[in-house]
N, C-alpha and C positions, 0 to 999 in steps of 0.2 A: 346212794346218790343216784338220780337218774343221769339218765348217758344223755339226755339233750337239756336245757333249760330254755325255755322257751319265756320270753320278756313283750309284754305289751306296753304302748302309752303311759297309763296308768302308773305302771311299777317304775317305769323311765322317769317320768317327770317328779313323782314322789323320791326317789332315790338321788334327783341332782336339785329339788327343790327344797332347799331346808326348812322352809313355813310351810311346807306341805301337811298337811295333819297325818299323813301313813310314810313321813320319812324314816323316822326309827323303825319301823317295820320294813323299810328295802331296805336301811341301810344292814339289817340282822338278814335278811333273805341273801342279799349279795353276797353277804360272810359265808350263807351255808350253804350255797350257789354258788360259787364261784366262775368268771368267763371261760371260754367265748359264750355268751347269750345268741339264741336267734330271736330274728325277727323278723318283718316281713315289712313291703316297702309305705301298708297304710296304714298301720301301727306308727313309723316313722314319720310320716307325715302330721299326722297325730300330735306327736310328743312335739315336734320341731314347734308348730303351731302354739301349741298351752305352752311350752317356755319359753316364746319370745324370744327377742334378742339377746335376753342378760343369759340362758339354757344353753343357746345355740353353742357355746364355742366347747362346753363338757361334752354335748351328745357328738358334736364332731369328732374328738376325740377319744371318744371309745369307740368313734367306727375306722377313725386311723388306726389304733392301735390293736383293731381286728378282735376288740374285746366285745364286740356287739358286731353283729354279722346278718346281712338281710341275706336268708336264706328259704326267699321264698319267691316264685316265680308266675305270677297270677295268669302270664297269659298258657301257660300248661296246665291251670286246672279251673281255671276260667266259667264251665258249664255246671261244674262240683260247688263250686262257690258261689253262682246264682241260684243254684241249686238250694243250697243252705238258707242265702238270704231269703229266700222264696219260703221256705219249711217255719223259717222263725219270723216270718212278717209280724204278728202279733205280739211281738218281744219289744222294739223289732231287731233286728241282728242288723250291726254295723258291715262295714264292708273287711276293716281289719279283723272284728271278731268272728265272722266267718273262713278268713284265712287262714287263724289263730285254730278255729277245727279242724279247717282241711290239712293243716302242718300236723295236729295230733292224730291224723286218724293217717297217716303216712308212715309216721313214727312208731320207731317200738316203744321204750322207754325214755318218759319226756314228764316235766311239771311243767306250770304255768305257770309266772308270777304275775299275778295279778290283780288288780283294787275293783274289779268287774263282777259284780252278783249273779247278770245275766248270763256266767259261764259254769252257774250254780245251779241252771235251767238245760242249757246246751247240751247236747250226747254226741258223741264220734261213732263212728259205724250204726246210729241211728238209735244205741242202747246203748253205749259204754261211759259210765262217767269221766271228765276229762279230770285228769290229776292237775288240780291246781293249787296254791298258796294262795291265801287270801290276810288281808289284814284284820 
């Protein structure tokens, strides 16, 4: 099992959406993942936004109950991050999924859950593929 689980939008919304088409898929990731999840604060923004108001009150509650955790701090890696979005403009690289590398190129051992192809393009330290779950 990896020692971090790192949780994007994507995986968020499919795992508290149950017409989502990749909900059986988080809801089997989160069995073999199990919390606290990271995540960072525009991932979060993210997911809050595509579940709307009926979402809102499950994603709250996993961040009361410390089982989702924003552990990520944009304005200390701030230059790394424009950095990134700069490298992948032709993707183009969002602002969370640039975070989402700069949190795996921090880490030792970490997966991603995530419904995002473009992290199937992505590298950490410029060469390393990032460990991710995919549906």
């Amino acid at each position: 099992m990896a020692a971090s689980v790192l949780v994007d939008a994507g995986f968020l919304v499919a795992l508290l959406n149950k017409r989502d088409g990749n909900h059986a898929w988080a809801t089997a990731q989160a069995a073999q993942h199990p919390p606290p999840w990271k995540t960072c604060e525009a991932a979060l923004s993210e997911a809050f936004h595509l579940l709307e108001a009926n979402g809102t009150p499950a994603l709250s509650e996993l961040m009361r109950r410390n089982a989702l955790q924003c552990a990520f701090s944009l304005a200390d890696h701030f230059e790394a991050v424009l950095a990134l979005m700069h490298k992948y403009r032709d993707v183009p690289m969002s602002l969370a999924d640039a975070c989402f590398v700069r949190m795996t190129e921090m880490a030792g051992r970490i997966v991603l859950l995530t419904t995002d192809a473009d992290f199937r393009v992505y590298r950490r330290h410029s060469r390393q593929v990032i460990p991710c779950a995919f549906p």
